[in-house]
KEKE-3310 file (N, C-alpha, C; in steps of 0.2 Angstrom, whole numbers, plus 5000, padded with zeros to 4 digits):
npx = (5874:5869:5861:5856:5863:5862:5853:5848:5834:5829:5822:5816:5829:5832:5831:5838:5835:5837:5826:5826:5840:5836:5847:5854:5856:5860:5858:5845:5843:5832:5834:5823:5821:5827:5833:5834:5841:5832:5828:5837:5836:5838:5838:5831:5828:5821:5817:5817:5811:5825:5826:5824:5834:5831:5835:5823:5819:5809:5807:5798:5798:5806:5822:5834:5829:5827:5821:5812:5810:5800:5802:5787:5787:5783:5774:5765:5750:5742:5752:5757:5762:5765:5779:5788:5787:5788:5788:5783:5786:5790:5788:5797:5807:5821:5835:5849:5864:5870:5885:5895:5904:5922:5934:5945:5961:5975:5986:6005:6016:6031:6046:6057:6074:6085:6102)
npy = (5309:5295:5279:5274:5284:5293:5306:5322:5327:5346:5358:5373:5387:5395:5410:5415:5426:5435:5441:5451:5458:5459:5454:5442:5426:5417:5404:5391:5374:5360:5341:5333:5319:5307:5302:5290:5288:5281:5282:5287:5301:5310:5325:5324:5315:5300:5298:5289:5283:5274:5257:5246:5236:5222:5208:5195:5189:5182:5166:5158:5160:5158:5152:5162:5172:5185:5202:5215:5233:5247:5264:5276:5290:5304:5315:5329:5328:5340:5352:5350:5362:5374:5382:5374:5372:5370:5353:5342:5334:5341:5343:5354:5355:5357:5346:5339:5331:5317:5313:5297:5293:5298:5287:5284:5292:5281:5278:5283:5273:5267:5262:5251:5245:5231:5228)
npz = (5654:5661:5665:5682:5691:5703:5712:5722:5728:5731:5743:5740:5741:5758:5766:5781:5794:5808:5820:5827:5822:5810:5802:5788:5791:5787:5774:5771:5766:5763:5761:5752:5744:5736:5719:5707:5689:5676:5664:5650:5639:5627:5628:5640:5657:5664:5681:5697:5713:5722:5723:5737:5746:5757:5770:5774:5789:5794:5801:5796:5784:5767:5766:5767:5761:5751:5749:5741:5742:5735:5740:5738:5728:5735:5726:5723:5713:5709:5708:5694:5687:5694:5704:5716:5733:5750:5759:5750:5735:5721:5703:5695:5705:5713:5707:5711:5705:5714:5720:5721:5738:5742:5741:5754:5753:5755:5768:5769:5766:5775:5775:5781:5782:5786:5791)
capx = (5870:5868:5855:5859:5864:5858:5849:5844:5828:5829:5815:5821:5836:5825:5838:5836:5835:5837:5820:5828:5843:5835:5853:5855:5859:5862:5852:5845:5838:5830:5834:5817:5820:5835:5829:5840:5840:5830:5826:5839:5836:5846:5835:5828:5828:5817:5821:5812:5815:5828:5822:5827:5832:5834:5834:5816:5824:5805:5809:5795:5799:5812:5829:5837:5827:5827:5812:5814:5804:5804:5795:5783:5790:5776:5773:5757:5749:5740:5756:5761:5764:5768:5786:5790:5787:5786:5792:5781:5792:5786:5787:5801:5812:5830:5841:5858:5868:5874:5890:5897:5907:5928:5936:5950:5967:5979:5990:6010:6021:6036:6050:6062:6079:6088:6105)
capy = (5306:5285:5276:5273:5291:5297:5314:5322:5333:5349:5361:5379:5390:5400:5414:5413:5428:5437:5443:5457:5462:5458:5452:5438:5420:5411:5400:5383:5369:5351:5334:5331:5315:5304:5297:5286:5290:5275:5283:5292:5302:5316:5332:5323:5308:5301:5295:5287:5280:5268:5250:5246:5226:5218:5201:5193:5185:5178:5159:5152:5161:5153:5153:5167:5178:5195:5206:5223:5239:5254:5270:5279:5296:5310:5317:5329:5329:5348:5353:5350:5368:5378:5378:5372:5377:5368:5349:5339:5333:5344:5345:5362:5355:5357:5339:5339:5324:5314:5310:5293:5297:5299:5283:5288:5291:5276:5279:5283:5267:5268:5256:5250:5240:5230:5227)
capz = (5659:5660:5669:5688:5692:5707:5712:5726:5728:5738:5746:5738:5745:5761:5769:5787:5795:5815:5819:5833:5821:5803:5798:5787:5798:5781:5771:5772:5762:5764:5757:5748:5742:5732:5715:5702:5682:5674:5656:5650:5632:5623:5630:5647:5659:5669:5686:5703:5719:5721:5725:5745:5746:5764:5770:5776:5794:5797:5803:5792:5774:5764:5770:5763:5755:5752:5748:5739:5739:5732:5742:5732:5729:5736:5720:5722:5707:5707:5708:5690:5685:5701:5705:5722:5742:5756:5757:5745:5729:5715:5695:5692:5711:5713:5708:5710:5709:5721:5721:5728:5743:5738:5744:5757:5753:5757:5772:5768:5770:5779:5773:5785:5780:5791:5788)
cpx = (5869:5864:5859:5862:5859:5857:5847:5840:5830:5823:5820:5823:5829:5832:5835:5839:5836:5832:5821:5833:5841:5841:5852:5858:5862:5857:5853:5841:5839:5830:5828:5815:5828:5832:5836:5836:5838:5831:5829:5837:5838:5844:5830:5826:5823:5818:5814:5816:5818:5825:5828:5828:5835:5831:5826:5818:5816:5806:5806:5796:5804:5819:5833:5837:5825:5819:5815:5808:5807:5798:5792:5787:5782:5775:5765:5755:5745:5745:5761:5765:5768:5774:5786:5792:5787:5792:5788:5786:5788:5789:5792:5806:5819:5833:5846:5860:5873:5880:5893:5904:5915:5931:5943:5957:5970:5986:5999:6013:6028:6043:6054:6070:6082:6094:6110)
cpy = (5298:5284:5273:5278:5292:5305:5314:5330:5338:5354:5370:5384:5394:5404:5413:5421:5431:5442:5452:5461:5463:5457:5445:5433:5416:5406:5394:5379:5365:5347:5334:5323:5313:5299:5294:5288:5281:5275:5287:5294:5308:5322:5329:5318:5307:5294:5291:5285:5275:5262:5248:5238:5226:5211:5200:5189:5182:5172:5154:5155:5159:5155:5159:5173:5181:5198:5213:5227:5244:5259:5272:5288:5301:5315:5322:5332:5333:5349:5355:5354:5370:5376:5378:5374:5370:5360:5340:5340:5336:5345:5352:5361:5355:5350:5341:5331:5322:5310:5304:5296:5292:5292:5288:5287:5286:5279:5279:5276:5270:5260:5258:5245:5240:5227:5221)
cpz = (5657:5665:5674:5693:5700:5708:5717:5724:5734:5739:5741:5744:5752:5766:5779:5793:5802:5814:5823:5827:5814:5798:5797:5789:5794:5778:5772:5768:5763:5758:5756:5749:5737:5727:5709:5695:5681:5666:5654:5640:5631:5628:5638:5650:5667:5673:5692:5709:5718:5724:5731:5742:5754:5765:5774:5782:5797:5798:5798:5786:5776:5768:5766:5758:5755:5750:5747:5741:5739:5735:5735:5735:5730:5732:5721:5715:5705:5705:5701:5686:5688:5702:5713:5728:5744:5755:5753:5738:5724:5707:5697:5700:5708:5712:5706:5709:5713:5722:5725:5732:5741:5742:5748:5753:5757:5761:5770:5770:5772:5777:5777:5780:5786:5788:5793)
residu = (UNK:UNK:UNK:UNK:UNK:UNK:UNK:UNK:UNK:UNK:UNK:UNK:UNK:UNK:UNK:UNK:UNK:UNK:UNK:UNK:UNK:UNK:UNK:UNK:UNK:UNK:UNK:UNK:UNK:UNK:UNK:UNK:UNK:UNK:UNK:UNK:UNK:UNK:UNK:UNK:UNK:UNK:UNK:UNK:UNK:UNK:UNK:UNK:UNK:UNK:UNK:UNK:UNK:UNK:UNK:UNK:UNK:UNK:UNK:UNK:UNK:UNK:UNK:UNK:UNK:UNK:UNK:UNK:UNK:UNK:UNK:UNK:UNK:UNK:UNK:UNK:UNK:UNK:UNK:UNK:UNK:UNK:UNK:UNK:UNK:UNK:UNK:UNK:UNK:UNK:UNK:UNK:UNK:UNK:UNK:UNK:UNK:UNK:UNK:UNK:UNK:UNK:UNK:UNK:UNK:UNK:UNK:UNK:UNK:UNK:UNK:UNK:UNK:UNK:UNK)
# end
């Protein structure tokens, strides 16, 4: 694990059901939330939300300048036992990591010779 990793939070597995046939429709679960590793140590790392930046296009602030933030993650602090329902981010939730997405394959060239 290295600092900067991302993660995403999910809601747990919930099977989805036909109310007429009682056959299983397949299961679904919710993106939560997406947090970054900050502190990472041998047996456990601790992460948060990543920090937003975008430009400030007000006419009278400075020319150029950007402005960060970073959400607050909805953490309910009862919570910190019970393991996790609904879609408040909870203490014992599902992270996986997030993979950056695969750059594409580079298209075949085709060599011509002209003689």
């Amino acid at each position: 694990m290295t600092r900067g990793v991302k993660f995403a939070i999910y809601t747990p597995v919930a099977e989805i059901v036909d109310p007429e046939t009682n056959e299983s429709l397949g299961t679904y679960r919710e993106r939560k939330a997406t947090v970054e590793a900050q502190i990472v140590a041998d047996k456990f790392t601790i992460a948060e939300t990543p920090t937003k930046y975008a430009w400030n296009l007000d006419p009278l602030a400075a020319l150029g300048e950007s402005v960060s933030a970073q959400s607050k993650l909805p953490v309910k602090e009862a919570d910190i036992e019970p393991l996790p329902t609904g879609s408040t981010v909870r203490v014992g939730d599902v992270a996986e990591r997030v993979r950056p997405p695969t750059p594409p394959k580079p298209a075949p060239t085709t060599e011509t010779t002209t003689e």
